[in-house]
FIDOVO-680525 format. One record per residue (C-alpha): z negated, x negated, y negated; residue number from 1. Coordinates in nm, 2 decimals. Last residue first. Layout:
% FIDOVO-680525
SITE,Z,X,Y,NUM
...
% end
This chain:
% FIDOVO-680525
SITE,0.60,-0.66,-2.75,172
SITE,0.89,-0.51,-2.91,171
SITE,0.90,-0.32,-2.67,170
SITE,0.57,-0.17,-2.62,169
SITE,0.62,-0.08,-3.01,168
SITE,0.97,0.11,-2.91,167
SITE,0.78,0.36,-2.61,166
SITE,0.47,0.39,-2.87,165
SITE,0.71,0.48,-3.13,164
SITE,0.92,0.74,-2.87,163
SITE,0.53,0.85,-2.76,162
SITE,0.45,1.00,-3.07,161
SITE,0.82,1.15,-3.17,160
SITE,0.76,1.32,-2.80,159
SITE,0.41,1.49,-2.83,158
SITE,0.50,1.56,-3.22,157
SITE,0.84,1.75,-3.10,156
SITE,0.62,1.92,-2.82,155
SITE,0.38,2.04,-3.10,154
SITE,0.64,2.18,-3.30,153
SITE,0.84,2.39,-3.04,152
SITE,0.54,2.52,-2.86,151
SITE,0.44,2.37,-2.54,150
SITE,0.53,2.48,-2.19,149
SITE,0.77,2.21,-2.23,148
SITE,0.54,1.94,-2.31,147
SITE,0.38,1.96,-1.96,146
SITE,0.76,1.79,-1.77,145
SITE,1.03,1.96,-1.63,144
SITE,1.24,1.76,-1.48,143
SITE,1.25,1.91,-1.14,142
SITE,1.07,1.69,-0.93,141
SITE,0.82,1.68,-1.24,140
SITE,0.78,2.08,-1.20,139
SITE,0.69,2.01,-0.82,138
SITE,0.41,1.81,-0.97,137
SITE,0.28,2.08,-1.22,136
SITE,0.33,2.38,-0.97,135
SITE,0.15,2.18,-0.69,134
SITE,-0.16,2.10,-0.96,133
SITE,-0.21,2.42,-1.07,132
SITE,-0.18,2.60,-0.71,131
SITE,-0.46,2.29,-0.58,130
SITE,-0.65,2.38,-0.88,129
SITE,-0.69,2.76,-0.82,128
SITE,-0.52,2.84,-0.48,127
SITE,-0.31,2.69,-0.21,126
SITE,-0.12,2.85,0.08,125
SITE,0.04,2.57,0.27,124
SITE,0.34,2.59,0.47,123
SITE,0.43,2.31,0.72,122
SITE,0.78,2.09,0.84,121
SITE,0.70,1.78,1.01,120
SITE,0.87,1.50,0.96,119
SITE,0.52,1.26,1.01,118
SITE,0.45,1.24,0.63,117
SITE,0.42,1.61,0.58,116
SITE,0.78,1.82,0.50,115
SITE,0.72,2.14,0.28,114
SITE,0.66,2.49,0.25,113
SITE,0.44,2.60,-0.04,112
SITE,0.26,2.94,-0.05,111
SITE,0.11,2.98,-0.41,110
SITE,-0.17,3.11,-0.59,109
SITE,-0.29,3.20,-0.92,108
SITE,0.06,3.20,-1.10,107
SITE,0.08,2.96,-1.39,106
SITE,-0.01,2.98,-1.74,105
SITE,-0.07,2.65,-1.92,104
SITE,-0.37,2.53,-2.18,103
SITE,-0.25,2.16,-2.30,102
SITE,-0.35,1.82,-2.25,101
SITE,-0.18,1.53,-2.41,100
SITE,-0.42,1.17,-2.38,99
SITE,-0.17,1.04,-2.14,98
SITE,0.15,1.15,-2.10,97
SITE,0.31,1.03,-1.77,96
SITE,-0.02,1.07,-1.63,95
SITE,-0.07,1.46,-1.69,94
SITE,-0.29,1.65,-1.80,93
SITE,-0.35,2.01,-1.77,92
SITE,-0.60,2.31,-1.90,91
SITE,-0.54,2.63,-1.63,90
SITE,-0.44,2.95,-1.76,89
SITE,-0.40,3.20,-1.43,88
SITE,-0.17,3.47,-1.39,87
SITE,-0.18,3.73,-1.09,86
SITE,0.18,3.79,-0.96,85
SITE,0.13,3.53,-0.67,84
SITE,0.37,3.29,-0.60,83
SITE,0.59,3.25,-0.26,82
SITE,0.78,3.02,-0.10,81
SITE,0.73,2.76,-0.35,80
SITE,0.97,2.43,-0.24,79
SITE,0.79,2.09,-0.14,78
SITE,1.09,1.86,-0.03,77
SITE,0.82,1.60,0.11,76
SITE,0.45,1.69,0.04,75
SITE,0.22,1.42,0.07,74
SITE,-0.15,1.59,0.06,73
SITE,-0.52,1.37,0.05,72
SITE,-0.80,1.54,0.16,71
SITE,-1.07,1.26,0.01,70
SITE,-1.44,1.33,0.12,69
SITE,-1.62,1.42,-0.16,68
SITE,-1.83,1.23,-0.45,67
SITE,-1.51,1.24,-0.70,66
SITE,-1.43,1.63,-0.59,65
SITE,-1.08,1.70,-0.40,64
SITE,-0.77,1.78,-0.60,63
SITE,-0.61,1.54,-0.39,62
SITE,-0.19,1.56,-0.42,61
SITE,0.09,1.37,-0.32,60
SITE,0.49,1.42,-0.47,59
SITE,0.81,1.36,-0.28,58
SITE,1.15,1.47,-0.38,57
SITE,1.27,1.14,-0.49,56
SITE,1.39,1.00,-0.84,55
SITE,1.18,0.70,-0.83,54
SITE,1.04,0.59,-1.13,53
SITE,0.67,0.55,-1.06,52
SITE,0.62,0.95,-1.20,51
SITE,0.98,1.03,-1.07,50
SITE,0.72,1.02,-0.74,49
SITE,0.51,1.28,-0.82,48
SITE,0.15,1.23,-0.89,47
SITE,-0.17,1.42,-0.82,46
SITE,-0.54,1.45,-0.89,45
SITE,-0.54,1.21,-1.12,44
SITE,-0.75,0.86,-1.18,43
SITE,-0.52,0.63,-1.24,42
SITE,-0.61,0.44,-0.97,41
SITE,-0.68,0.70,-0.71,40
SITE,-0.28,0.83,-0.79,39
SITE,-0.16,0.45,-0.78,38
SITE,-0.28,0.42,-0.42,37
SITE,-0.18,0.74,-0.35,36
SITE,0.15,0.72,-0.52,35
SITE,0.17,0.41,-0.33,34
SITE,0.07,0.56,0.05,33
SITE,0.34,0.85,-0.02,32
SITE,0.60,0.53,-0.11,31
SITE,0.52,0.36,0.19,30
SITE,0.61,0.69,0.41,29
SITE,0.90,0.69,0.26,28
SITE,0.98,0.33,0.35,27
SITE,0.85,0.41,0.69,26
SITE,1.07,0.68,0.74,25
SITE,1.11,1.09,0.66,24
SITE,1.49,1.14,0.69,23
SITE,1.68,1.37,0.44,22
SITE,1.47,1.34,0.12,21
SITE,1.60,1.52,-0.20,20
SITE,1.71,1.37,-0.45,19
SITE,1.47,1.46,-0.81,18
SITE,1.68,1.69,-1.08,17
SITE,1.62,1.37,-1.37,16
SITE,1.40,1.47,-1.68,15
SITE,1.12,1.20,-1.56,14
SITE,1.37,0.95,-1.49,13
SITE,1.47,0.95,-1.88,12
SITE,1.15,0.71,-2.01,11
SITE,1.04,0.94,-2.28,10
SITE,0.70,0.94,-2.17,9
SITE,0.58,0.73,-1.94,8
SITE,0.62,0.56,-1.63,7
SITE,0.35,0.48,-1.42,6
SITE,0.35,0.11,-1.26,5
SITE,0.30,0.13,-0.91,4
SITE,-0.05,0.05,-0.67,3
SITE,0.03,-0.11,-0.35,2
SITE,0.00,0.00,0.00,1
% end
């Protein structure tokens, strides 16, 4: 395993469509043990991998407590199946833009079907933070990043912010 550099925003991989996956191997399985790695780092509670720059349909997930035992996901082609009609506002981060958070809407609950690190194909229903945090990383597999659930003028702050930061890094 080794931890990955996280790519922030406006670096362009994070508006790619992600590839899809078509054969679960060890080098996919390597990158699910990095975005791990570099998931526990950060902290966060998940991470997709456009997030290390790697437009791939694969994103890993813990949303368990600091003191708990870890439960670790690695979802594969994660697609929603199913999403509740009951709303829920849930305050997000993310790791591609740190220090933005932002109160988003998202359905309760969720069935997700996807391949697990062996090639397996499962379902999972999830609820609450889990929900949140499948919807924001399978979001990031499909460009769609938390600043567009913003308003107009608050995204265009978000992004003007981190295009200086982005040229003052290098010009370092």
């Amino acid at each position: 395993m080794a931890k990955r550099s996280i790519i922030l925003l406006p670096d362009p991989v994070l508006r790619l469509v992600a590839a899809p996956i078509g054969t679960v191997d060890d080098e996919v399985r390597r990158l699910a043990d990095d975005l791990l790695e570099t998931m526990y780092e950060a902290p966060g509670v998940g991470l997709a991998a456009p997030q290390v720059g790697v437009s791939r349909r694969l994103i890993v997930l813990d949303v368990s407590e600091k003191d708990d035992e870890k439960q670790p996901h690695v979802m594969i082609n994660p697609v929603i199946v199913q999403r509740s009609d009951e709303p829920n506002v849930h305050e997000e981060g993310c790791l591609s833009i740190p220090d933005v958070r932002a109160e988003i809407e998202r359905p309760t609950s969720v069935v997700v079907r996807y391949v697990d690190r062996n090639g397996a194909l499962r379902e999972l229903s999830a609820d609450g933070l889990l929900a949140t945090c499948v919807q924001h990383e399978i979001d990031h597999l499909e460009g769609r990043l938390l600043i567009d659930y913003m308003s107009r003028l608050r995204r265009e702050m978000v992004v003007k912010r981190f295009k200086k930061l982005a040229r003052d890094r290098a010009m370092m």
